[in-house]
GUGUTI-864446 format. One record per residue: residue in three letters; x, y, z of N, C-alpha, C in turn; residue number from 1. Coordinates in pm, 1 decimal, m for minus. Layout:
N
   residuo       n_px       n_py       n_pz      ca_px      ca_py      ca_pz       c_px       c_py       c_pz   num
       ala          X          Y          Z          X          Y          Z          X          Y          Z   NUM
...
***
This chain:
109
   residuo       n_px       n_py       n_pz      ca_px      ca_py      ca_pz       c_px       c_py       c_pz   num
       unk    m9951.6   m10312.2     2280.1    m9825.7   m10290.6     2349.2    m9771.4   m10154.3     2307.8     1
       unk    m9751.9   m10074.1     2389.8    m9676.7    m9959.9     2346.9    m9529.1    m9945.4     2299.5     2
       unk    m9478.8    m9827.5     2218.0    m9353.5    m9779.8     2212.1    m9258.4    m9785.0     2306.8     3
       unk    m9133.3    m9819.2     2348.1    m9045.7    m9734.4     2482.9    m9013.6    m9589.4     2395.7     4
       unk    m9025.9    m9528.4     2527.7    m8951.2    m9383.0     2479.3    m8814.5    m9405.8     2376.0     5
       unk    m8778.4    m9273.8     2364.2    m8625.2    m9298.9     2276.0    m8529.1    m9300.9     2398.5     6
       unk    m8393.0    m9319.2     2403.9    m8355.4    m9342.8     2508.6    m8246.5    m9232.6     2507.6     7
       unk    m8267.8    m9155.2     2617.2    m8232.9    m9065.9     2676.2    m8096.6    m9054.8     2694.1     8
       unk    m7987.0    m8934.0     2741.7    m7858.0    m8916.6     2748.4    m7880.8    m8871.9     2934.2     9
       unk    m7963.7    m8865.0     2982.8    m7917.7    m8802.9     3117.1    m7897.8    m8919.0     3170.9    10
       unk    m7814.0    m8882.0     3306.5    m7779.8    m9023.2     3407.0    m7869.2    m9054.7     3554.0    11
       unk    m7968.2    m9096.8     3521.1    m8068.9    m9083.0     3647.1    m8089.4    m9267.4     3671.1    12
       unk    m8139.9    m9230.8     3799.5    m8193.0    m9364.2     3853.1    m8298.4    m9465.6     3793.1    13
       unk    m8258.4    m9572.1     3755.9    m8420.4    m9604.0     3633.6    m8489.9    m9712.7     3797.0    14
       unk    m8633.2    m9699.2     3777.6    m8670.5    m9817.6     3864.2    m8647.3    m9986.9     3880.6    15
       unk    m8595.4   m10013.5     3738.8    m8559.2   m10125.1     3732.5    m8338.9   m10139.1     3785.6    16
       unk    m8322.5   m10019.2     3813.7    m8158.6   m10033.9     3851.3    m8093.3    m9921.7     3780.6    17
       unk    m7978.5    m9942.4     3792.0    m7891.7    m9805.4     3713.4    m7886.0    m9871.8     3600.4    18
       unk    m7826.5    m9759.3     3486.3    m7838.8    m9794.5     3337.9    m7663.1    m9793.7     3316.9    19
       unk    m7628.5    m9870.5     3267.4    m7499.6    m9920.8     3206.8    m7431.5    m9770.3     3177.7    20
       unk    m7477.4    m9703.6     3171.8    m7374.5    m9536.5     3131.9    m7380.7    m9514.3     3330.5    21
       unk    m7460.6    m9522.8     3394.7    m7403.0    m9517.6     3570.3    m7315.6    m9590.5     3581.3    22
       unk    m7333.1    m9734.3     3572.7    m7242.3    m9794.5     3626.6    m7094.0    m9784.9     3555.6    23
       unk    m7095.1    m9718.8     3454.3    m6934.6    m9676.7     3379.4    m6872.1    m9536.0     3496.0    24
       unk    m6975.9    m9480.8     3556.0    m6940.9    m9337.8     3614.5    m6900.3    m9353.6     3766.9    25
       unk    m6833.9    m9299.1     3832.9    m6775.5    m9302.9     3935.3    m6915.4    m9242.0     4070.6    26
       unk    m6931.6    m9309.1     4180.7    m7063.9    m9257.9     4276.8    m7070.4    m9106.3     4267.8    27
       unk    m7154.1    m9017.3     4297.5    m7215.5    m8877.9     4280.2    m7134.7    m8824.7     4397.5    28
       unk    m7098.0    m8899.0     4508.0    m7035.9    m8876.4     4620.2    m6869.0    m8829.0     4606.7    29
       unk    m6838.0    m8892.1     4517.9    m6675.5    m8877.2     4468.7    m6624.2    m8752.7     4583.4    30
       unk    m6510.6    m8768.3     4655.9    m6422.7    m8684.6     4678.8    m6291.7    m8702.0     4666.0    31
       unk    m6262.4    m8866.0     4639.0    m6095.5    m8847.8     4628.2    m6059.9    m8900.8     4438.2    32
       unk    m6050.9    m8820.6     4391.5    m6074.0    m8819.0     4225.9    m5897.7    m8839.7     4190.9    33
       unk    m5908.7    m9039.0     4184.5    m5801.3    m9094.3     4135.8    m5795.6    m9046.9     3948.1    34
       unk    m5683.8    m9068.3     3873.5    m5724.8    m9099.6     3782.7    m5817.6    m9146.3     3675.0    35
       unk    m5806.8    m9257.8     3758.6    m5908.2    m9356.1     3670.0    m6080.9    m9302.9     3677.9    36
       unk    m6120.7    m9243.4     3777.1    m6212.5    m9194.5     3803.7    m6245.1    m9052.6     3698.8    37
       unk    m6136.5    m8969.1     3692.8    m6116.2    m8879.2     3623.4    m6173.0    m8881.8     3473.0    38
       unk    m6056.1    m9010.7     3389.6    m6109.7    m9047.7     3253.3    m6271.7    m9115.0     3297.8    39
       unk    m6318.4    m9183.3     3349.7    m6437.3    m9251.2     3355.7    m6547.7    m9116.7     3315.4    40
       unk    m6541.3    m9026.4     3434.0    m6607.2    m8895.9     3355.2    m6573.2    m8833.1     3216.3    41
       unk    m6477.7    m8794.4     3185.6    m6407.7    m8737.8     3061.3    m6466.7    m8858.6     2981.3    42
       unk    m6456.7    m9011.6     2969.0    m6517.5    m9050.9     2864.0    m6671.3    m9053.5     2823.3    43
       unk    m6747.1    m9089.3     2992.2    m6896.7    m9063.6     2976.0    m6890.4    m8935.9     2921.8    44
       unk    m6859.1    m8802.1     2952.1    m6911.8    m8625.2     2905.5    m6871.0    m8668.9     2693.9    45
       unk    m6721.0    m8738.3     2657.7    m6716.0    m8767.7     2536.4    m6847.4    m8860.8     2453.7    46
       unk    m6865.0    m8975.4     2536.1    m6964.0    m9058.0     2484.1    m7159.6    m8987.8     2456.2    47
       unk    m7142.7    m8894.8     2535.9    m7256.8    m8790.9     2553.9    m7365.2    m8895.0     2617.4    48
       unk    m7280.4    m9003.3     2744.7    m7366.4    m9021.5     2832.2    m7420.5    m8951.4     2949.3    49
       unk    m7360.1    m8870.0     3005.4    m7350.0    m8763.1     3074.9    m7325.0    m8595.6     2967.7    50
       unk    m7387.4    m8481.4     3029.9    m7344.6    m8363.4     2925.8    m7238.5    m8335.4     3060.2    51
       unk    m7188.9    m8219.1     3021.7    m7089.0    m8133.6     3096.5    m7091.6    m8070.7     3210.0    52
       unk    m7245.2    m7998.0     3193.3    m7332.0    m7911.2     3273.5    m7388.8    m8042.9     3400.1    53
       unk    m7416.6    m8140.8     3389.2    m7445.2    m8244.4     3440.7    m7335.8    m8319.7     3492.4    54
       unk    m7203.1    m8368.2     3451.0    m7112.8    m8410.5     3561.8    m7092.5    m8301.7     3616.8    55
       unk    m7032.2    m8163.8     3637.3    m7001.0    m8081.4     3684.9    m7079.1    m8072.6     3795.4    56
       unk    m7226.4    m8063.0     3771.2    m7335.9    m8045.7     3912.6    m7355.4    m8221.2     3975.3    57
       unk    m7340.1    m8321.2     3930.1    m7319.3    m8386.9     3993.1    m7204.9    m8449.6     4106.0    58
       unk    m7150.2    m8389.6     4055.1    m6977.2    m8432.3     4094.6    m6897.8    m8272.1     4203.2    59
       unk    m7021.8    m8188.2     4144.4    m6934.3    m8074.9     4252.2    m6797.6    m8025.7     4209.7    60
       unk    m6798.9    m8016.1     4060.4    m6693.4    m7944.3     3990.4    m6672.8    m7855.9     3862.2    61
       unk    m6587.8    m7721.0     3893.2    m6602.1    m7683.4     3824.9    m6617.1    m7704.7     3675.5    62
       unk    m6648.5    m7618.4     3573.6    m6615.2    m7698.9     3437.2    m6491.1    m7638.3     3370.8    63
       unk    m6397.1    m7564.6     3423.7    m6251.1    m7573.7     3422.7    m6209.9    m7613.9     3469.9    64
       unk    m6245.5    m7737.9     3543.1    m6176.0    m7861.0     3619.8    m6211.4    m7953.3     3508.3    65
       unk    m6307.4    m7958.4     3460.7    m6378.8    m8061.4     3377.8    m6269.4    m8033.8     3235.6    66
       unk    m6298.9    m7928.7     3201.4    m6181.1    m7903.7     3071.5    m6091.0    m7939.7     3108.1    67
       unk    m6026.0    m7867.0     3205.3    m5857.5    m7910.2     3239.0    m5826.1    m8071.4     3206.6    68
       unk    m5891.0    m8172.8     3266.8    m5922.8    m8293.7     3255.6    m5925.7    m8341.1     3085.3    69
       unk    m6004.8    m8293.7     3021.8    m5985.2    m8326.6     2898.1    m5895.2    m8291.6     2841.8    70
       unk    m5867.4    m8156.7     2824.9    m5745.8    m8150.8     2761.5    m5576.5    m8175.6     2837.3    71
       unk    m5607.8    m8254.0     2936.9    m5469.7    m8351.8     2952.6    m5465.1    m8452.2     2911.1    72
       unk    m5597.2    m8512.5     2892.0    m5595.9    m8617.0     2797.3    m5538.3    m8597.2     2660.5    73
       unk    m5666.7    m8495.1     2575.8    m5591.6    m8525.8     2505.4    m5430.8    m8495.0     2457.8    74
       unk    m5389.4    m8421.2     2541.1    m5209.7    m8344.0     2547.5    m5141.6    m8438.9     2574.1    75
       unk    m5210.9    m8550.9     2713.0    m5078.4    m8630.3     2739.4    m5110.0    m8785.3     2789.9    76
       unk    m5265.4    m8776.8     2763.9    m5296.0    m8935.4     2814.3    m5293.8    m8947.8     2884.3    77
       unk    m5449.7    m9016.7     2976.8    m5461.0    m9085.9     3098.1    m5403.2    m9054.2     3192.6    78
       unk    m5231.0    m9090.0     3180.4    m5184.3    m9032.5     3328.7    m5130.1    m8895.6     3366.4    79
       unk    m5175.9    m8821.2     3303.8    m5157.4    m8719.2     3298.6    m5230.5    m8639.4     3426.8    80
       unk    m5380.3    m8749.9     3437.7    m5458.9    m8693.4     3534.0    m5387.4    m8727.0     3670.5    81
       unk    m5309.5    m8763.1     3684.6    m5237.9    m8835.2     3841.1    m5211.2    m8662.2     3878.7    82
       unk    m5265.8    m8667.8     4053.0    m5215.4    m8565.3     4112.1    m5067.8    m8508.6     4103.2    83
       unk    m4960.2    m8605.1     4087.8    m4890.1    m8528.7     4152.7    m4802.4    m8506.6     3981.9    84
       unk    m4829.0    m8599.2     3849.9    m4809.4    m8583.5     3717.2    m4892.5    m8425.7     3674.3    85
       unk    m5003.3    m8391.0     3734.2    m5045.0    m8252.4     3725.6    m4963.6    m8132.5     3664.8    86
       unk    m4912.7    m8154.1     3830.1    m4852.1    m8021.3     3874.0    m4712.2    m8068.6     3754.1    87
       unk    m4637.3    m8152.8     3761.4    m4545.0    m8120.5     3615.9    m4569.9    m8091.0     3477.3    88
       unk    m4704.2    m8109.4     3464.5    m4742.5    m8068.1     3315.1    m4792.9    m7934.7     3305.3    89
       unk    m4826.5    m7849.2     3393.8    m4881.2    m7725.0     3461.1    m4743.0    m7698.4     3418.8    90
       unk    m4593.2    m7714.2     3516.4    m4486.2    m7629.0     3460.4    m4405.2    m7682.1     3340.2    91
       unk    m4428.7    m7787.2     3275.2    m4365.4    m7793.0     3171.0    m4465.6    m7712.6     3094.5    92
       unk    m4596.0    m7672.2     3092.6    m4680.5    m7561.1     3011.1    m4649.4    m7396.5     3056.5    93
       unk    m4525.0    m7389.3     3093.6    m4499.5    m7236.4     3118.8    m4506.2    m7167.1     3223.2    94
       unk    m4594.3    m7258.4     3333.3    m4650.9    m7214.2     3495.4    m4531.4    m7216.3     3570.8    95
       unk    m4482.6    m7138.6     3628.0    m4404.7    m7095.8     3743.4    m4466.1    m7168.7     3845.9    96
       unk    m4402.0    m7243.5     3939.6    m4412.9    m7290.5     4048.9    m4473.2    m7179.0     4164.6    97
       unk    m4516.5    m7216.2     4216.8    m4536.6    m7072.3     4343.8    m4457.0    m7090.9     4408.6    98
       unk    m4451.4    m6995.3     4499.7    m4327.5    m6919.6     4556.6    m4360.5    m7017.3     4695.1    99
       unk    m4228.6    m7110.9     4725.4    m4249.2    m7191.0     4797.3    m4287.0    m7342.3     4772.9   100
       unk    m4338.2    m7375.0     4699.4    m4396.0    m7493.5     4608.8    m4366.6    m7618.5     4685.7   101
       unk    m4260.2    m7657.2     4710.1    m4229.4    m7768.2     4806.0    m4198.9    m7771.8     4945.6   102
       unk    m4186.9    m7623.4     4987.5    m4158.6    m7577.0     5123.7    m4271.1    m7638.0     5206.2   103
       unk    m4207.4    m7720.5     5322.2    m4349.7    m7698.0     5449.9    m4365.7    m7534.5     5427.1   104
       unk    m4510.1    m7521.4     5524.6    m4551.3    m7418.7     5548.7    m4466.6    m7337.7     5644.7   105
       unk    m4446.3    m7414.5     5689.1    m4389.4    m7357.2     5860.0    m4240.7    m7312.2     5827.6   106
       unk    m4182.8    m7307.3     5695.9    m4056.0    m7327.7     5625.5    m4077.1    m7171.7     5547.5   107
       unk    m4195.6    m7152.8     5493.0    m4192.3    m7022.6     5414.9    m4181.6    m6904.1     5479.7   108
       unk    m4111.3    m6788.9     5388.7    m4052.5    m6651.8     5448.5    m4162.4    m6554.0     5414.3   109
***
């Protein structure tokens, strides 16, 4: 009877099904990136079930999206990642609103 390999950190398809670090990760397809979806990556890239370089190309994001993400965690926890909790932690960190920020479009000068 042979050895199994050692077991690996990448997130690939095994023939017998996905491996318990997939099914913690949100589909490869992702476009509407709730929260919860958010930490699910941020903890796989922590757990070093996924690397960095690897959600990023899976997921179709930058890896200053990927940082940004972590370090709201760790700054402000979980909900920090909520879209619209974002943008207030962006200006309570010093960011000026843009010019217009809540204006419809059709409203700006």
């Amino acid at each position: 009877m042979s050895a199994l390999p050692p077991a690996s950190h990448t997130v690939s398809a095994s023939p017998i099904g996905p491996s318990k670090a997939e099914l913690s990760l949100p589909p490869a397809d992702t476009k509407r990136w709730v929260m919860r979806r958010k930490a699910q990556v941020v903890a796989a890239v922590r757990k070093g079930d996924i690397s960095p370089e690897d959600a990023c190309t899976r997921y179709n994001i930058s890896p200053e999206e990927l940082q940004s993400w972590q370090k709201l965690i760790e700054s402000h926890g979980v909900t920090a990642l909520r879209a619209t909790k974002l943008q207030d932690y962006r200006h309570s960190n010093g960011h000026a609103p843009s010019k217009g920020h809540n204006t419809p479009r059709s409203m700006r000068g």
